[in-house]
N, C-alpha and C positions, 0 to 999 in steps of 0.2 A: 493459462497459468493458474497454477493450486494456490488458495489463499494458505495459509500456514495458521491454525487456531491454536497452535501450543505457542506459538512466537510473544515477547511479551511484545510487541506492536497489535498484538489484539485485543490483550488485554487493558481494562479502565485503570487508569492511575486512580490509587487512592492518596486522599488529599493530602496525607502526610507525607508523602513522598515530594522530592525537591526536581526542579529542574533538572540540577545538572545530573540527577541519577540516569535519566533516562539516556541509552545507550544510543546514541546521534549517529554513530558510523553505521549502526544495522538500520536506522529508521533511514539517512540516504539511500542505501544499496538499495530497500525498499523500496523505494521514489521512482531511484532512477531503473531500476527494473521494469516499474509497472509503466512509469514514460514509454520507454523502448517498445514493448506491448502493446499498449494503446499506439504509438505510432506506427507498427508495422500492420498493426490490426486494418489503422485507415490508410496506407499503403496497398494492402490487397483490397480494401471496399469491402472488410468486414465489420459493419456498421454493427451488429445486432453484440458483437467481440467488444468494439469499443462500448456500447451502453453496460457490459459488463463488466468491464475494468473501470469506467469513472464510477459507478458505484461504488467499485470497492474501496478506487481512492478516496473517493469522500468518506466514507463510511467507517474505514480504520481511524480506530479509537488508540 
């Protein structure tokens, strides 16, 4: 899976920005995309796949 660096899920909220701006239905599809991934990754026993998709979950800002 390609991270997406233009997506504004990459980008840092600046502080004057509000909660509810942030676009919730694209940050789920996100979620549940990268879930799907990382499960199917540990499904085949691609370990080295999953240490690469929890970083990036954690990691997205």
């Amino acid at each position: 899976m390609e991270h997406n660096n233009n997506s504004s899920l990459g980008a840092k909220l600046k502080p004057q920005q509000k909660w509810n701006q942030i676009n919730w239905s694209k940050v789920e599809k996100f979620v549940l995309r990268l879930e799907r991934s990382i499960a199917k990754a540990v499904e085949h026993h691609d370990f080295a796949k999953v240490a690469k998709l929890r970083r990036i979950f954690f990691h997205v800002k």
